[in-house]
C-alpha positions as CSV (number, residue, x, y, z in Angstrom):
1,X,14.6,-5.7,2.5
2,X,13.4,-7.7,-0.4
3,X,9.7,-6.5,-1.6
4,X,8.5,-9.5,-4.3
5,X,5.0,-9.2,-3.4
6,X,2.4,-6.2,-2.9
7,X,-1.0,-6.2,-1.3
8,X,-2.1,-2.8,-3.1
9,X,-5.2,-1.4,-1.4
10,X,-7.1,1.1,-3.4
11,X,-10.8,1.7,-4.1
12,X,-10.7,3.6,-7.9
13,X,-10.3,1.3,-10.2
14,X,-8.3,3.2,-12.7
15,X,-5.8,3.8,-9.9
16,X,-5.6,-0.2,-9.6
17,X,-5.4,-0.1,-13.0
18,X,-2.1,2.0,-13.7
19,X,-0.6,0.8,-10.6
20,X,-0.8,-2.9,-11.8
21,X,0.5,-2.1,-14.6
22,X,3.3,-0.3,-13.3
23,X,3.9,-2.5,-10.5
24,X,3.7,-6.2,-12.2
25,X,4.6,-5.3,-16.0
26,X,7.1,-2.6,-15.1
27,X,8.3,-3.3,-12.0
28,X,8.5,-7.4,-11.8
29,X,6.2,-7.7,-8.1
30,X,3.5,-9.9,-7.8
31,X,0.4,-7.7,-7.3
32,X,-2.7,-8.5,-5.4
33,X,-5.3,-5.8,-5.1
34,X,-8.7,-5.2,-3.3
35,X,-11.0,-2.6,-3.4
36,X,-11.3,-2.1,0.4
37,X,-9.9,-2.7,4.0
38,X,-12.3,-5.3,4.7
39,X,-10.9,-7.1,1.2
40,X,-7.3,-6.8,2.8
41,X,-8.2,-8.2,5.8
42,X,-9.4,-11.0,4.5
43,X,-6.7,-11.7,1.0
44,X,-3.8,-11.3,3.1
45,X,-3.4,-14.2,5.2
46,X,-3.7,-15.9,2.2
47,X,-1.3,-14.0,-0.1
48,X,1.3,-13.2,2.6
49,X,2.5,-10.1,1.3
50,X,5.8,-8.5,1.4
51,X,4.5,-5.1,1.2
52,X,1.2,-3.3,1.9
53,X,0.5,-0.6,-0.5
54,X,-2.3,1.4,1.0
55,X,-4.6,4.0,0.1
56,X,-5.2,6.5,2.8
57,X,-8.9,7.9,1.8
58,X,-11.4,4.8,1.4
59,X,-14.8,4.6,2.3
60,X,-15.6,2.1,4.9
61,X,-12.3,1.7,6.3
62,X,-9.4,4.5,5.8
63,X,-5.8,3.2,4.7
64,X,-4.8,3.9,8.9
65,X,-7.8,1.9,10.0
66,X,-6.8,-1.1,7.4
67,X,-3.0,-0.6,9.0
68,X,-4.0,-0.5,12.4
69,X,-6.4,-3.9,11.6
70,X,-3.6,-5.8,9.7
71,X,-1.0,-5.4,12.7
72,X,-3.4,-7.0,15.3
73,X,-3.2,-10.4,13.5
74,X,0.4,-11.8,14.8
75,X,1.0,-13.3,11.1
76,X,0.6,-9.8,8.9
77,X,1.7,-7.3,12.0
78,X,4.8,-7.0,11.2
79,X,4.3,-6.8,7.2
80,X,6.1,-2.8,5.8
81,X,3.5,0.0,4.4
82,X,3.4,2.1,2.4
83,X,0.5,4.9,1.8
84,X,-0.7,6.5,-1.6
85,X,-2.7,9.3,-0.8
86,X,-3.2,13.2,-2.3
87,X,-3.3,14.4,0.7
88,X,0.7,15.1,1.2
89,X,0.4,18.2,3.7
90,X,3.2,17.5,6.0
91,X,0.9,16.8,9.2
92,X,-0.8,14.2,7.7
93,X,2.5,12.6,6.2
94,X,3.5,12.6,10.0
95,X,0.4,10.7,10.9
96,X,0.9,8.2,8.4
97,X,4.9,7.8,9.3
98,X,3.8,8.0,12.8
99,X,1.9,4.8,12.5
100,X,4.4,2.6,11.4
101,X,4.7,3.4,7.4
102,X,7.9,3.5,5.5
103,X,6.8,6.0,3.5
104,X,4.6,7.8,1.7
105,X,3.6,7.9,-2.2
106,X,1.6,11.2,-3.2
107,X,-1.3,10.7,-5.7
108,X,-1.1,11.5,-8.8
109,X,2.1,9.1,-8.8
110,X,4.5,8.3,-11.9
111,X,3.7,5.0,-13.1
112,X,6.9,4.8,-14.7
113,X,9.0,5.8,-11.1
114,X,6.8,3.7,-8.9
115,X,8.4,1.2,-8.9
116,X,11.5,2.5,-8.2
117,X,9.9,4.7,-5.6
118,X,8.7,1.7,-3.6
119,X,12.0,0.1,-3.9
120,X,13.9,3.4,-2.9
121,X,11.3,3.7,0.6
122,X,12.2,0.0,1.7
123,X,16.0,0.1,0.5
């Protein structure tokens, strides 16, 4: 699977930050990022990702919920994830593999592997 462009859903800033960096400067992906579920759901029918990169603790709407929302619409269901989250106890990686992720990507991450690390989950 080929991954040239990431939807990267995360709410702290400095996250989005390090992680663009990473991603676009580093790793040669087209970034798009939002703040929030609700921001997903509405960027990406219009960016058409390759890749969700998802956040699993946000307020409003968690990473699942933004998952679970994305897959209803018929153009972005189908679209890989992968979660970003501190919370790595193996239960909840379950949950998050369990709902249709690749992978998962525990916070804090190496922004000099991450790139390689998303490419290694979708190889």
């Amino acid at each position: 699977m080929t991954i040239k462009k990431i939807l990267h859903v995360e709410d702290d800033p400095d996250i989005q930050a390090i992680a663009l960096i990473a991603l676009e400067t580093m790793g040669g992906f087209e970034v798009r990022q939002c703040l929030s579920g609700k921001d997903a759901l509405d960027l990406a029918p219009e960016f058409k990702p390759d890749l969700y990169l998802l956040d699993a603790m946000m307020p409003g709407m968690s990473g699942l919920e933004t998952l679970s929302a994305l897959r209803k619409d018929d153009s972005l269901g189908d679209i890989p994830a992968i979660f970003m989250t501190a919370k790595a106890q193996s239960s909840e990686v379950s949950e998050f593999l369990d709902s249709g992720a690749l992978g998962v990507i525990t916070k804090p991450f190496d922004p000099l592997t991450l790139a390689d690390q998303i490419r290694d989950i979708c190889a």
